[in-house]
Biopython code that builds the backbone (N, CA, C, O; Angstrom):
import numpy as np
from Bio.PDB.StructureBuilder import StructureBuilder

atoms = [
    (1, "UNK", "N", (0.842, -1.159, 0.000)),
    (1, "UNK", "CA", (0.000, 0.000, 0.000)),
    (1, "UNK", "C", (0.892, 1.228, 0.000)),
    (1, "UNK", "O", (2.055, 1.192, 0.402)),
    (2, "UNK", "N", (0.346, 2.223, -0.428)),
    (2, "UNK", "CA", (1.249, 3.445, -0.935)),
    (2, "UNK", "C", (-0.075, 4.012, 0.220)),
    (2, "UNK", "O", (-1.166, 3.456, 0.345)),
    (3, "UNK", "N", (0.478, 5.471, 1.110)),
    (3, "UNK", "CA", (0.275, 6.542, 1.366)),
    (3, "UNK", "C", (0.598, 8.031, 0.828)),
    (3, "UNK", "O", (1.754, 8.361, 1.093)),
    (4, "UNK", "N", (0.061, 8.730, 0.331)),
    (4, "UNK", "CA", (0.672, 9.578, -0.596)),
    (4, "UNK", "C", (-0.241, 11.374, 0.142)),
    (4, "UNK", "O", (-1.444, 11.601, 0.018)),
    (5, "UNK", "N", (0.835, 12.394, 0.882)),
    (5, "UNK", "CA", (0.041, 13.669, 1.557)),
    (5, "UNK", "C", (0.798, 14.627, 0.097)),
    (5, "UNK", "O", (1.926, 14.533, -0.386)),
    (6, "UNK", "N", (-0.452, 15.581, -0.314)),
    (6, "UNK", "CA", (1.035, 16.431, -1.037)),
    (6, "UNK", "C", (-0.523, 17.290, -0.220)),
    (6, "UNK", "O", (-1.665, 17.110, 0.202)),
    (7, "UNK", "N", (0.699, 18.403, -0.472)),
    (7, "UNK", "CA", (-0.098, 20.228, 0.195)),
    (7, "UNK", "C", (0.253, 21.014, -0.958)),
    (7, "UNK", "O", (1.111, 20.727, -1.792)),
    (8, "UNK", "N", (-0.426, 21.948, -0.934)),
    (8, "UNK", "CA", (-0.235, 23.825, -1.610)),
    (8, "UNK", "C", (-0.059, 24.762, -0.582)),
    (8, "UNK", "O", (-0.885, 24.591, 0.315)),
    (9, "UNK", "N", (1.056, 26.096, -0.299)),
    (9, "UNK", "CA", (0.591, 26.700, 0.001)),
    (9, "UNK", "C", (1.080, 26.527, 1.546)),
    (9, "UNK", "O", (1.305, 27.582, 2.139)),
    (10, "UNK", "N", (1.280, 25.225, 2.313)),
    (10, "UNK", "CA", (1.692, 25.604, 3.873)),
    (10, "UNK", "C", (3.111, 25.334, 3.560)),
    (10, "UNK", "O", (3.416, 24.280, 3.002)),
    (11, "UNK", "N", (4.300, 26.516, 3.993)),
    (11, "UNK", "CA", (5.362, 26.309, 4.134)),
    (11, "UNK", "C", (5.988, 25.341, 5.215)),
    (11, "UNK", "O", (7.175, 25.116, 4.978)),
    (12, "UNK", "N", (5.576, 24.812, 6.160)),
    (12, "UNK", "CA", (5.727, 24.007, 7.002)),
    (12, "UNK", "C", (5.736, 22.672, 6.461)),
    (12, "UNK", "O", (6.873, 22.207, 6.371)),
    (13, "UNK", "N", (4.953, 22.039, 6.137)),
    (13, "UNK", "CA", (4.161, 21.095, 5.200)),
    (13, "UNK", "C", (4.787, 20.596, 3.622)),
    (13, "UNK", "O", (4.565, 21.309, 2.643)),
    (14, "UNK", "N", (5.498, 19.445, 3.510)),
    (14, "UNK", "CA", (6.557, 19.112, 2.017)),
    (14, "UNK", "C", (5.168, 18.950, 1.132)),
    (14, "UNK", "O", (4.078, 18.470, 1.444)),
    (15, "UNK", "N", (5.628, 19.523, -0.055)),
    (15, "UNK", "CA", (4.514, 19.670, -1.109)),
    (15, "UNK", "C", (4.087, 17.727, -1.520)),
    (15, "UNK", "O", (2.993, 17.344, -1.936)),
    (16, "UNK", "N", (4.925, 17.110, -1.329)),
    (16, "UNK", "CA", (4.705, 15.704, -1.441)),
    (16, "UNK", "C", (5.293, 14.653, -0.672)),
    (16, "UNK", "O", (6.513, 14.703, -0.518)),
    (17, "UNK", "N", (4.496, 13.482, -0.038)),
    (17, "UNK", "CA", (5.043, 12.896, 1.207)),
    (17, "UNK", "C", (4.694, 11.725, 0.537)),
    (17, "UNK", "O", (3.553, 11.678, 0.078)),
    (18, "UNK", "N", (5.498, 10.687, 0.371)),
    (18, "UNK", "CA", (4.813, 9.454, 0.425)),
    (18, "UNK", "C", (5.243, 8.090, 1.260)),
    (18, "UNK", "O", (6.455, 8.080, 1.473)),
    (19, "UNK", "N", (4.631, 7.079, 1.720)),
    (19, "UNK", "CA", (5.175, 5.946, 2.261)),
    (19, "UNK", "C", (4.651, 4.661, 2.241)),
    (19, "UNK", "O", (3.760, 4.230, 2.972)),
    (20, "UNK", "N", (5.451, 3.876, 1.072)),
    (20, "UNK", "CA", (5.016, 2.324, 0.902)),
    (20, "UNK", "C", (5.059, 1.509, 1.657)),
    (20, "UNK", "O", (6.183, 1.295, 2.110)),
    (21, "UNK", "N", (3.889, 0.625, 2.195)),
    (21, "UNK", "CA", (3.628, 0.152, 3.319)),
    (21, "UNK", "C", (3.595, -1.561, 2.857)),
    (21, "UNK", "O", (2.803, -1.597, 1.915)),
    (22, "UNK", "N", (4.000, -2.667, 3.062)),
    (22, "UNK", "CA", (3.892, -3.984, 2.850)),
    (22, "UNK", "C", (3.866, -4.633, 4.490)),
    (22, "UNK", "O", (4.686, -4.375, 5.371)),
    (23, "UNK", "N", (2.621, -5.580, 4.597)),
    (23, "UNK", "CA", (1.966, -6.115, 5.347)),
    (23, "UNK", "C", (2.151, -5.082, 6.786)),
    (23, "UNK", "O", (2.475, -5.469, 7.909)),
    (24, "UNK", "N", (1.949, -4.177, 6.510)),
    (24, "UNK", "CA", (1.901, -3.312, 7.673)),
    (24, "UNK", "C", (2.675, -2.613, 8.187)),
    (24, "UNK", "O", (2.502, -1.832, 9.122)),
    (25, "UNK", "N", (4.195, -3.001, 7.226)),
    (25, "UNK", "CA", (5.582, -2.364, 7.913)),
    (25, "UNK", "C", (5.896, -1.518, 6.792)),
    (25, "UNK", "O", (5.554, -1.874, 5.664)),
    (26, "UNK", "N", (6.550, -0.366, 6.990)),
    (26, "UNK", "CA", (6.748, 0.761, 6.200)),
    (26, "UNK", "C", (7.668, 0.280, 5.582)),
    (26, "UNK", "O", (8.274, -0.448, 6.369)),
    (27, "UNK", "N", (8.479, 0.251, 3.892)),
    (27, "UNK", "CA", (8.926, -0.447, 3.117)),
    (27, "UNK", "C", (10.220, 0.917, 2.814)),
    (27, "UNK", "O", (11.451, 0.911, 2.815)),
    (28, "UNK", "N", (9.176, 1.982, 2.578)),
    (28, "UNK", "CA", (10.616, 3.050, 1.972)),
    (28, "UNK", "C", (9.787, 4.524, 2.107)),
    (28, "UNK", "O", (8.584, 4.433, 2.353)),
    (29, "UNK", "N", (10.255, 5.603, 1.988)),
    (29, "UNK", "CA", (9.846, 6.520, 2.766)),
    (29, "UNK", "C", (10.198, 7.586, 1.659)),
    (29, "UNK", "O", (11.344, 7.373, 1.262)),
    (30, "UNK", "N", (9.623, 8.637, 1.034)),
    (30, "UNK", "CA", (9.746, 9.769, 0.332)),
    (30, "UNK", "C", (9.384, 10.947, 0.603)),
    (30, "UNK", "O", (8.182, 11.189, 0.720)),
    (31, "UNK", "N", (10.422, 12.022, 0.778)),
    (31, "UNK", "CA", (9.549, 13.552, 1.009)),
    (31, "UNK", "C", (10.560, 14.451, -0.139)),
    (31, "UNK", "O", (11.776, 14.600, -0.251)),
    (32, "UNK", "N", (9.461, 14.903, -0.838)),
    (32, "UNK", "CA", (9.836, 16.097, -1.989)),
    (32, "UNK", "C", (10.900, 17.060, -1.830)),
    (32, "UNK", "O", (11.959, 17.142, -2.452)),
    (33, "UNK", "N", (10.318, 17.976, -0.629)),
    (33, "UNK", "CA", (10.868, 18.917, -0.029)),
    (33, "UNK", "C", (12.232, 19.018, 0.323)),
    (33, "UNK", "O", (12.985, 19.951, 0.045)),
    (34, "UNK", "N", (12.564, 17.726, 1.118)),
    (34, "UNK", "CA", (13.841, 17.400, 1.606)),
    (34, "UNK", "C", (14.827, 16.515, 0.874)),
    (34, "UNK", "O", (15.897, 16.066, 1.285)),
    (35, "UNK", "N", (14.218, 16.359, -0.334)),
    (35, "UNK", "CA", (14.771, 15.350, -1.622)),
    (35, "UNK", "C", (15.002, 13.981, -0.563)),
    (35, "UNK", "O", (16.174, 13.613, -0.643)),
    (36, "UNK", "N", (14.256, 13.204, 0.324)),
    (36, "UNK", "CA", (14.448, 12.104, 1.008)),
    (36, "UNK", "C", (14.013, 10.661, 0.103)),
    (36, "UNK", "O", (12.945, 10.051, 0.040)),
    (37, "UNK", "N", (14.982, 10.490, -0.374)),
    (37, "UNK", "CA", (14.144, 8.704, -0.523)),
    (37, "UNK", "C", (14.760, 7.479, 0.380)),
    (37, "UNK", "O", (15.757, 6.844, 0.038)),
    (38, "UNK", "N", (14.062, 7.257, 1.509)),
    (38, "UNK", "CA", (14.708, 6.209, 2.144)),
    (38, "UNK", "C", (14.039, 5.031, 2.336)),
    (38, "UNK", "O", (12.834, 5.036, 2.586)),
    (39, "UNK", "N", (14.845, 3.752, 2.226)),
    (39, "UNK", "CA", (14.781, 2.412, 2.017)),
    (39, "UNK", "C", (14.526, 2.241, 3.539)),
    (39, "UNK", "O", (15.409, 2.663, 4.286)),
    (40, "UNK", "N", (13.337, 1.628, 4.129)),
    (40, "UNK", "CA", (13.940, 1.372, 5.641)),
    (40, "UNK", "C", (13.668, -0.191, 6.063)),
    (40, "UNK", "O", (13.475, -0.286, 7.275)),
    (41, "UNK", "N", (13.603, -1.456, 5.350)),
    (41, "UNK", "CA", (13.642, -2.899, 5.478)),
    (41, "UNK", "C", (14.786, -3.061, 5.059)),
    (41, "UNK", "O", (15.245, -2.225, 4.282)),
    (42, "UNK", "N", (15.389, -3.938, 5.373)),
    (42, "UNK", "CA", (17.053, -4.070, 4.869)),
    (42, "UNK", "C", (16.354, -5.284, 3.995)),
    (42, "UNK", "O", (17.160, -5.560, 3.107)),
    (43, "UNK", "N", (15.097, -6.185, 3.873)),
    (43, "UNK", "CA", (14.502, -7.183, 2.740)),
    (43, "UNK", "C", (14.766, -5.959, 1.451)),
    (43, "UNK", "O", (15.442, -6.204, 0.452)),
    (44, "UNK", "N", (14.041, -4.534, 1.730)),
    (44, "UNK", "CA", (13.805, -3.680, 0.715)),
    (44, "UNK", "C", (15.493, -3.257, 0.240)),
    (44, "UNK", "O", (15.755, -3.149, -0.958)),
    (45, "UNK", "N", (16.343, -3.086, 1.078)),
    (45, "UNK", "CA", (17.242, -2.773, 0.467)),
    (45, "UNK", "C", (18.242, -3.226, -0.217)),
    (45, "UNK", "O", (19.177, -2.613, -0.733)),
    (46, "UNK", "N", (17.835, -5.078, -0.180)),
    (46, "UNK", "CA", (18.580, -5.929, -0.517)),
    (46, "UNK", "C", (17.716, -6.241, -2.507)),
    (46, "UNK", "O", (18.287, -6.830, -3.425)),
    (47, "UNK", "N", (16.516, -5.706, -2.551)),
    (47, "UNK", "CA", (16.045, -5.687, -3.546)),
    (47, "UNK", "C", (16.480, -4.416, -4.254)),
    (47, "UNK", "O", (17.038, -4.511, -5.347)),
    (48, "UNK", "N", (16.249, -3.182, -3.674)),
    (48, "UNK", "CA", (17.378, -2.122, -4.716)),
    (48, "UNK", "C", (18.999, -2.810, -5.148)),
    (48, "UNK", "O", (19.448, -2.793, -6.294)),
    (49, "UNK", "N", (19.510, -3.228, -4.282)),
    (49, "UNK", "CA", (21.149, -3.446, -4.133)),
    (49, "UNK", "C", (20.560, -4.409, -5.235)),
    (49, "UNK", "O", (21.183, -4.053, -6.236)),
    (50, "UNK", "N", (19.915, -5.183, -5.529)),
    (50, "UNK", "CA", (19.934, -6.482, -6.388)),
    (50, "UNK", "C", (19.803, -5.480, -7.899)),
    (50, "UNK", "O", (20.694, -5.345, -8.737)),
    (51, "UNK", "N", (18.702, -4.987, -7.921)),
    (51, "UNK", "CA", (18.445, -4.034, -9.572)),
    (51, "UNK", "C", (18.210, -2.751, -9.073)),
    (51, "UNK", "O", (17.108, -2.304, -8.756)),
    (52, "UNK", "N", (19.255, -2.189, -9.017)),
    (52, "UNK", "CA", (19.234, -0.816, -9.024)),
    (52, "UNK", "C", (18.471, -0.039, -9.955)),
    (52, "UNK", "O", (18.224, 1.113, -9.601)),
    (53, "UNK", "N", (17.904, -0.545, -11.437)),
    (53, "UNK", "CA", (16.526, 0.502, -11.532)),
    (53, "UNK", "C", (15.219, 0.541, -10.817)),
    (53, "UNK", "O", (14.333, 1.348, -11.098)),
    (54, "UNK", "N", (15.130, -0.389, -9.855)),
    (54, "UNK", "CA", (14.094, -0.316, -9.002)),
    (54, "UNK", "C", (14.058, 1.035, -8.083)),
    (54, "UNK", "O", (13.023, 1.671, -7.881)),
    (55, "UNK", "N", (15.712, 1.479, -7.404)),
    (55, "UNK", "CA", (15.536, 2.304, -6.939)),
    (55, "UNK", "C", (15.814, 3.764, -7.895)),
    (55, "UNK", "O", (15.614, 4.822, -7.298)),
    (56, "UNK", "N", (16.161, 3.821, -9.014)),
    (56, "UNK", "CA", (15.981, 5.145, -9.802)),
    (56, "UNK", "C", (14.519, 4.942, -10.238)),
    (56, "UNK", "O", (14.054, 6.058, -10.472)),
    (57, "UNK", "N", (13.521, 3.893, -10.461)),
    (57, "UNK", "CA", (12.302, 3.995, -10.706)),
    (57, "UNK", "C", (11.297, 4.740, -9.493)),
    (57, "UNK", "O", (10.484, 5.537, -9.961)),
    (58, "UNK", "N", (11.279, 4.606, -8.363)),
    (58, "UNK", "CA", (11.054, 5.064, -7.232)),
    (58, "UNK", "C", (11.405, 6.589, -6.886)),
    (58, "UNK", "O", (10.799, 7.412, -6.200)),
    (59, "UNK", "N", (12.930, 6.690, -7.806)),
    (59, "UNK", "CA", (13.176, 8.569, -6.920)),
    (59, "UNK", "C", (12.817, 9.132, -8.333)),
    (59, "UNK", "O", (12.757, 10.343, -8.543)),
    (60, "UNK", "N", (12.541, 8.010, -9.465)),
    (60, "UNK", "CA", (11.368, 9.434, -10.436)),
    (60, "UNK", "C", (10.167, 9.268, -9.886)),
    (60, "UNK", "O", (9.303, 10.140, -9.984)),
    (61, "UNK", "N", (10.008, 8.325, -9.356)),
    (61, "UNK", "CA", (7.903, 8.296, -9.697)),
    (61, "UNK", "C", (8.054, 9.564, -8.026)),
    (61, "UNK", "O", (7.249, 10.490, -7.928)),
    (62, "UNK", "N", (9.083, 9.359, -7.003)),
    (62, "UNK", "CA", (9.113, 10.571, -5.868)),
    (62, "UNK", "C", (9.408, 11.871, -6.254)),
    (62, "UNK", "O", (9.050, 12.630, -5.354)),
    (63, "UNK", "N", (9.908, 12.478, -7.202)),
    (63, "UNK", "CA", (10.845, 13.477, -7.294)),
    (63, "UNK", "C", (10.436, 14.035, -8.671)),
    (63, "UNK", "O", (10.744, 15.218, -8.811)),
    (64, "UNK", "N", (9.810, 13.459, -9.728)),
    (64, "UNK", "CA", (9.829, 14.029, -10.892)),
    (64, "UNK", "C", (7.992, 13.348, -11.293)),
    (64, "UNK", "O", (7.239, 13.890, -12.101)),
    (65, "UNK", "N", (7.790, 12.600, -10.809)),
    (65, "UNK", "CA", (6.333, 11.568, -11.791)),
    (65, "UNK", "C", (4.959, 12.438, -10.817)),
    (65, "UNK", "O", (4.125, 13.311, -11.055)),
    (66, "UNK", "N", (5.258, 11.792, -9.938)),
    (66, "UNK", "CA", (3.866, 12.357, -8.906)),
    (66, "UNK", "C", (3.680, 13.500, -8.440)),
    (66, "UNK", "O", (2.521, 13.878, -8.271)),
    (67, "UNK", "N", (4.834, 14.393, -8.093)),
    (67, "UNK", "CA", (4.340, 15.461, -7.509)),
    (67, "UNK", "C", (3.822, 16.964, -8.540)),
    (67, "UNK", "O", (3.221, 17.990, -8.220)),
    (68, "UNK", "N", (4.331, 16.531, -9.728)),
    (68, "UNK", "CA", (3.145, 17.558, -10.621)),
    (68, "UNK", "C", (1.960, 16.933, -10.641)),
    (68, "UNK", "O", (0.972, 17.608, -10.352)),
    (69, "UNK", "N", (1.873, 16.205, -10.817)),
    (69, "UNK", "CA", (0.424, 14.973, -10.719)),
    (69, "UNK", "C", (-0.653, 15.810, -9.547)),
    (69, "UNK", "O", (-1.593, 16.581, -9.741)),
    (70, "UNK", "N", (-0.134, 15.353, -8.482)),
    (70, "UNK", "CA", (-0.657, 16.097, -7.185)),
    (70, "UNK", "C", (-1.114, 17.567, -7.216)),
    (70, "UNK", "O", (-2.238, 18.063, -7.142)),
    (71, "UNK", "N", (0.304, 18.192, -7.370)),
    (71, "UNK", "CA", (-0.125, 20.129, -8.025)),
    (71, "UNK", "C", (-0.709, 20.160, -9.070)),
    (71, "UNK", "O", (-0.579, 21.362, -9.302)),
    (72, "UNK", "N", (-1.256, 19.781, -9.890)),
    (72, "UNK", "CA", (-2.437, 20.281, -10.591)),
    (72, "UNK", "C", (-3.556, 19.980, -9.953)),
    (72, "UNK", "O", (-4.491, 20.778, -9.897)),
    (73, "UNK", "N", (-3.593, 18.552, -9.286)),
    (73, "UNK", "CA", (-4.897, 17.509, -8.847)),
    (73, "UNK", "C", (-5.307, 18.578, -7.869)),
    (73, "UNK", "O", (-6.515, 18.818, -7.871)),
    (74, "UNK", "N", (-4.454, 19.371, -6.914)),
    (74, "UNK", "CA", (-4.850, 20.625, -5.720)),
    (74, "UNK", "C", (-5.368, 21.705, -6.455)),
    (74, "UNK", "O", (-6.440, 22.264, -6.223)),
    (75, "UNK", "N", (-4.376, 22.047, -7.567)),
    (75, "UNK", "CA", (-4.979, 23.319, -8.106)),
    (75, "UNK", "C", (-5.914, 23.659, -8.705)),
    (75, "UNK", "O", (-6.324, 24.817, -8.782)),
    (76, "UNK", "N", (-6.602, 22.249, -9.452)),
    (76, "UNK", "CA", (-8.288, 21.971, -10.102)),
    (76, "UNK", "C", (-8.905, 22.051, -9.005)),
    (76, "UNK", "O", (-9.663, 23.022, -9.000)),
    (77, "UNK", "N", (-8.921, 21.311, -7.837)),
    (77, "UNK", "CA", (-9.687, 21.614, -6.377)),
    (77, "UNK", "C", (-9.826, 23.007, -6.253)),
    (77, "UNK", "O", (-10.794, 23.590, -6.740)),
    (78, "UNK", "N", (-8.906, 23.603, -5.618)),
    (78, "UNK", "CA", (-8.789, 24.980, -5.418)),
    (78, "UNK", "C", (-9.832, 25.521, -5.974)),
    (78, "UNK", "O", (-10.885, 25.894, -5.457)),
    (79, "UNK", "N", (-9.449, 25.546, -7.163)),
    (79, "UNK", "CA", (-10.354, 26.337, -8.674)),
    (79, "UNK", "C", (-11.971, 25.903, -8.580)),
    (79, "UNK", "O", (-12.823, 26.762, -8.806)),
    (80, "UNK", "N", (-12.435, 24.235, -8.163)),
    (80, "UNK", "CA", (-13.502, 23.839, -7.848)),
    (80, "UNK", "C", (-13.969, 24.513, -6.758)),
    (80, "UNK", "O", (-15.184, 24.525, -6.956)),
    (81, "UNK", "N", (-13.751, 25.109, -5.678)),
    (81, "UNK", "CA", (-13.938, 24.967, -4.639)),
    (81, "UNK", "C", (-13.689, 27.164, -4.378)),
    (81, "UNK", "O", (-13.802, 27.670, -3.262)),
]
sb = StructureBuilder()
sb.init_structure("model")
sb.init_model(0)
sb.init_chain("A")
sb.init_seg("    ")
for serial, (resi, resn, name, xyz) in enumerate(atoms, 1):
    if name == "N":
        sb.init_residue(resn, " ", resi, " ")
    sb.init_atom(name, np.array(xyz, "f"), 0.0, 1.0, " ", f" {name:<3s}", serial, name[0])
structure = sb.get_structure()
């Protein structure tokens, strides 16, 4: 399971947060703001270390794929609302 917060607008608050969750334990951890992509199962990190495009697939879909995705998805709200 993916958790995914993005915001507009609170400087406090990273414009995109996300955290992949497998059977309940947090798998790897992303925040926009702070350019963070962290691996935190050493199972998970033994699968990057194995194919490393797994983990350049992950810091685009964190860093470049989703978070325009998100800023428009807020800014049509906004505009709705």
């Amino acid at each position: 399971k993916y958790f995914i917060t993005a915001s507009s607008g609170n400087p406090n608050i990273s414009e995109f947060m996300g955290v992949g969750m497998v059977d309940g334990v947090e798998a790897g951890y992303c925040d926009l703001r702070n350019r963070i992509l962290e691996i935190k199962q050493d199972w998970a990190k033994k699968i990057v270390d194995k194919d490393p495009r797994q983990l350049q697939y992950y810091t685009h879909v964190c860093f470049e794929n989703l978070p325009p995705f998100f800023t428009d998805t807020i800014s049509t709200v906004k505009q709705d609302f």
